[in-house]
C-alpha positions in Angstrom: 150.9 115.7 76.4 153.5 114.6 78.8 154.2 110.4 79.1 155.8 109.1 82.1 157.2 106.0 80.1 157.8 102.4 82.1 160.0 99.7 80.6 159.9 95.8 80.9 161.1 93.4 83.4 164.9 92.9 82.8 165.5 96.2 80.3 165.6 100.1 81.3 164.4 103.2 80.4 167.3 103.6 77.6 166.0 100.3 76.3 162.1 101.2 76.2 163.1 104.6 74.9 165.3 102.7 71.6 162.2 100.7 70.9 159.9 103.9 70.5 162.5 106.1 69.2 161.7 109.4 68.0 163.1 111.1 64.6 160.8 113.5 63.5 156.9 114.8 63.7 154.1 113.9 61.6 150.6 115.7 61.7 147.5 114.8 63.7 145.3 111.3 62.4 142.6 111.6 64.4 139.5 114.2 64.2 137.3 115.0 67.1 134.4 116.4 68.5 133.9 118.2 71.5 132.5 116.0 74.4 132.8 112.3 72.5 135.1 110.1 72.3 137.7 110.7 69.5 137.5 109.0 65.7 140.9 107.3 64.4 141.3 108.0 61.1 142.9 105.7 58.4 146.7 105.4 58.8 148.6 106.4 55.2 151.9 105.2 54.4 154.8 106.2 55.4 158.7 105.3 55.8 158.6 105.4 59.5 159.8 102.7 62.1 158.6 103.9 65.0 155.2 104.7 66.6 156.5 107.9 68.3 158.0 109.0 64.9 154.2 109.7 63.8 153.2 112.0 66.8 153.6 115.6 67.2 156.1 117.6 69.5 153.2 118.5 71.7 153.9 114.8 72.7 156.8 114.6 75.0 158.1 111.2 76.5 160.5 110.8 79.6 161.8 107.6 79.9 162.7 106.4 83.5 164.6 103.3 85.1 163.2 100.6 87.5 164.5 101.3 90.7 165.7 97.5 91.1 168.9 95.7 89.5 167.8 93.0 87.5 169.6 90.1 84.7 168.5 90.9 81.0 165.0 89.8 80.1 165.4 86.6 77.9 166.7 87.7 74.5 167.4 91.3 75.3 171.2 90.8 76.0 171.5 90.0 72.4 171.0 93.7 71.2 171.4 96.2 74.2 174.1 96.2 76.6 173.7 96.2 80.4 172.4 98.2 82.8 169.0 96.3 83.2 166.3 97.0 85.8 163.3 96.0 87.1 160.3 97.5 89.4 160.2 94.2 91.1 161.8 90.5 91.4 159.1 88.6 92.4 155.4 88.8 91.5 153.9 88.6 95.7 151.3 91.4 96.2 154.0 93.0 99.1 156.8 93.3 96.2 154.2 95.0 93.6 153.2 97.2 95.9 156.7 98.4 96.9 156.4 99.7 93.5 153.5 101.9 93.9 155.5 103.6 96.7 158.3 104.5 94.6 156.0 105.5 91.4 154.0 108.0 93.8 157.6 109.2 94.6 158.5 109.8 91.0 155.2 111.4 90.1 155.3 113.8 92.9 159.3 115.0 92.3 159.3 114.6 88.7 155.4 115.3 87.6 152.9 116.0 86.9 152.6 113.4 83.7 149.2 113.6 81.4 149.7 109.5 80.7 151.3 106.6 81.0 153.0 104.7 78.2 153.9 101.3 79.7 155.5 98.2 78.2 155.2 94.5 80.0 156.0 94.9 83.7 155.9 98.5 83.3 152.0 97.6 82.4 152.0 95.3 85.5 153.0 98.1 87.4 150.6 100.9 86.4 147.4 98.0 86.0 147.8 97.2 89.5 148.9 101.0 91.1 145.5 101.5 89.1 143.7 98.6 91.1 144.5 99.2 94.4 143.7 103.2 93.4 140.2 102.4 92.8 140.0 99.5 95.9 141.3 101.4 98.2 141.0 105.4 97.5 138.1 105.7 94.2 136.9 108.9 95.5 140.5 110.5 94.8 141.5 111.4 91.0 144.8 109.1 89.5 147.6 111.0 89.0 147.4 110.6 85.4 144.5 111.0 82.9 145.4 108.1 80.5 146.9 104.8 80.1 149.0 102.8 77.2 149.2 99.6 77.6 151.4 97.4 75.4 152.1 93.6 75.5 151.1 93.9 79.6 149.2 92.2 82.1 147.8 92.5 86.0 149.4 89.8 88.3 147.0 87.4 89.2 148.3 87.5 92.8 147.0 91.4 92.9 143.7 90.3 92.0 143.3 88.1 94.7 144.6 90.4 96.8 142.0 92.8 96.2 139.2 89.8 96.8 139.1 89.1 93.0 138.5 85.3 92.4 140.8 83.5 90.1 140.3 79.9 89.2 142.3 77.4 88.6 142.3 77.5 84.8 143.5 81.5 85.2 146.9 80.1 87.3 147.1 77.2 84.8 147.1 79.8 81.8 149.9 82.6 83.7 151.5 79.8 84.2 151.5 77.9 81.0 152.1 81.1 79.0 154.8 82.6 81.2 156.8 79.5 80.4 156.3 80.2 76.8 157.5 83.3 76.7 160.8 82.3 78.6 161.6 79.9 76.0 160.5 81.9 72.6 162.2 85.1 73.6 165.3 83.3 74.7 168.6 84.3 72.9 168.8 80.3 71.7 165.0 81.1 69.9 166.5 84.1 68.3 169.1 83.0 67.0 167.6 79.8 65.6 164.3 81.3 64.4 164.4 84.9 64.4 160.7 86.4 63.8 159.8 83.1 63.6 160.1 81.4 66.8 156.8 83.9 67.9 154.3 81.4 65.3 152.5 78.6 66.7 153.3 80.2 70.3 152.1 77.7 73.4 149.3 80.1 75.0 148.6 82.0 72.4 145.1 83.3 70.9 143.8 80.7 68.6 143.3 82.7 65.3 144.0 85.6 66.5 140.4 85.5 68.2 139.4 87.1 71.2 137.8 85.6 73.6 133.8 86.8 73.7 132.5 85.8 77.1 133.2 88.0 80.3 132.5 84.9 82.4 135.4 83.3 81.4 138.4 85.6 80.3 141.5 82.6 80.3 139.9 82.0 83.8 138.6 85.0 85.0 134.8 86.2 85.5 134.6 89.6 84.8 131.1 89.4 85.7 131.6 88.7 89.5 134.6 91.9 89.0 132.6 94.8 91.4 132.6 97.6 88.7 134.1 100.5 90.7 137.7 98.7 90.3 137.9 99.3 86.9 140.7 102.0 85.5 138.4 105.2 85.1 140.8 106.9 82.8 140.7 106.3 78.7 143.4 102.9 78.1 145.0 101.6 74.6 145.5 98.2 74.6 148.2 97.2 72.1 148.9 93.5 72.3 150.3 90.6 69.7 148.8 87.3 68.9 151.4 85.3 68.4 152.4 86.7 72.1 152.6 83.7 74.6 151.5 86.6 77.0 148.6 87.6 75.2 145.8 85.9 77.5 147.3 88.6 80.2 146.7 91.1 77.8 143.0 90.5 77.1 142.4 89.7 80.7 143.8 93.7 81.4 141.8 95.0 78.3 138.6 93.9 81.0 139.4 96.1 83.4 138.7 99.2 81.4 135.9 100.9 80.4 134.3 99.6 77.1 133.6 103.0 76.0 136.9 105.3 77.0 139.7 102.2 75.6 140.9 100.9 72.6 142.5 97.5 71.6 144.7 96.9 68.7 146.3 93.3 67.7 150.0 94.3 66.0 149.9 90.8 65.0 153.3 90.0 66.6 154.9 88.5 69.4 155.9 90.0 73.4 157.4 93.1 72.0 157.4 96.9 70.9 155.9 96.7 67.2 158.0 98.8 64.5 156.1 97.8 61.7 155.2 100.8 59.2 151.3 100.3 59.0 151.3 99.0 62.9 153.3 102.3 63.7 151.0 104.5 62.1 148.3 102.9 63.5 149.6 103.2 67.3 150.6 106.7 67.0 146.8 107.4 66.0 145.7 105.4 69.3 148.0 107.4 71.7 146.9 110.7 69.9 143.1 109.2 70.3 143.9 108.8 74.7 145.7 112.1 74.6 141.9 113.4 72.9 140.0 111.2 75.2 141.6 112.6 78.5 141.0 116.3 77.0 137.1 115.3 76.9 136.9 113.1 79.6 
């Protein structure tokens, strides 16, 4: 199972590729059977750090740099030196799909890729590539047969760019939480607070709970969403509570299918969960979507 892996705003592929690194193989977690959707299994315990520590060498990852120059992502010069990148500097439907042009070019010199593994604007990127796929060209096959999604959202300018309503309420809420995140990853919250400065999070879910009602996802009605624009591939959703961000997150998780995706809370804030148990627990999600694809 190859990965075509896609890093946040303000990092690069060397960044993405330290934050999922890769020491040694475990065996399978999940059991299947032939034409349903995979089982997860329960995770054991182990020593490792790293999500991709837990999978298999049938599971290869290449990691691959924005094609823009770009300043750090708040926080991020703190621990990894420069070069950073980005896939695009401003969030206008023109600049995303500038992007898309590029990611067709990589797919078609460097594929073919099984998946996506996608971090932030790297899930931007592949959530709205997927969009405009299934507005615009449904009757063609993506170029990939599943989707990883962690700690990423579609922009809201995409959506109504593809006739997708969004409210008020849904531009108060980008707005509100992309403000938080600026501030609680900055170097300054770091520094003062560590893990901390992610609790009590402006924008975050209350509880941890996730919202219930598709008429109102943090301002969007996925009720009015025409149901041929959803991503018709098998999806993991990884996303963190305490994430300022997370309202994107769930608003994504939407526009999948309810029975070929997963979701999974780390817990955490806007970032690539190392956690033993949440490790474990992720690799078992990829190996489910590598499963899914297979039976799909």
């Amino acid at each position: 199972m190859r990965f075509l892996c896609l890093h946040g705003k303000g990092t690069s592929a060397a960044i993405f590729r330290s934050q999922t690194s890769k020491v040694h193989p475990f065996p399978p977690l999940i059991t299947h059977h032939p034409n349903k959707p995979p089982k997860l299994t329960s995770p054991s315990p182990s020593p490792t750090a790293s999500f991709r520590d837990r999978l298999s060498s049938d599971f290869t990852f290449d990691f691959v740099d924005g094609f823009l120059p770009s300043s750090p992502a708040a926080g991020v010069d703190l621990f990894y030196p420069p070069p950073y990148y980005s896939f695009w500097n401003d969030t206008s439907a023109h600049s995303v799909r500038k992007s898309h042009v590029w990611l067709r070019e990589k797919i078609t010199r460097d594929g073919p890729y099984d998946g996506v593994m996608c971090f932030s604007q790297g899930c931007s990127l592949i959530a709205s590539f997927c969009l405009y796929h299934q507005a615009e060209t449904p009757h063609q096959p993506l170029p990939f047969k599943v989707a990883v999604f962690i700690c990423g959202g579609i922009p809201l300018q995409v959506l109504e760019d593809v006739g997708i309503e969004v409210s008020k309420e849904a531009w108060e809420m980008n707005e509100k939480s992309s403000r938080a995140l600026a501030e609680q990853a900055s170097s300054d919250a770091i520094l003062r607070s560590g893990l901390n400065r992610w609790v009590n999070a402006e924008g975050v879910i209350p509880n941890g709970e996730v919202p219930l009602d598709p008429t109102n996802v943090f301002g969007l009605d996925f009720t009015k969403m025409p149901k041929h624009l959803r991503i018709p591939v098998p999806t993991v959703h990884v996303y963190g509570n305490m994430d300022p961000r997370c309202p994107a997150s769930l608003q994504l998780v939407q526009f999948s299918d309810p029975t070929w995706r997963k979701t999974y809370d780390h817990g955490g804030g806007h970032d690539v969960p190392r956690k033993t148990d949440v490790s474990e627990s992720i690799a078992q999600l990829v190996e489910w979507s590598a499963l899914a694809a297979s039976v799909r």
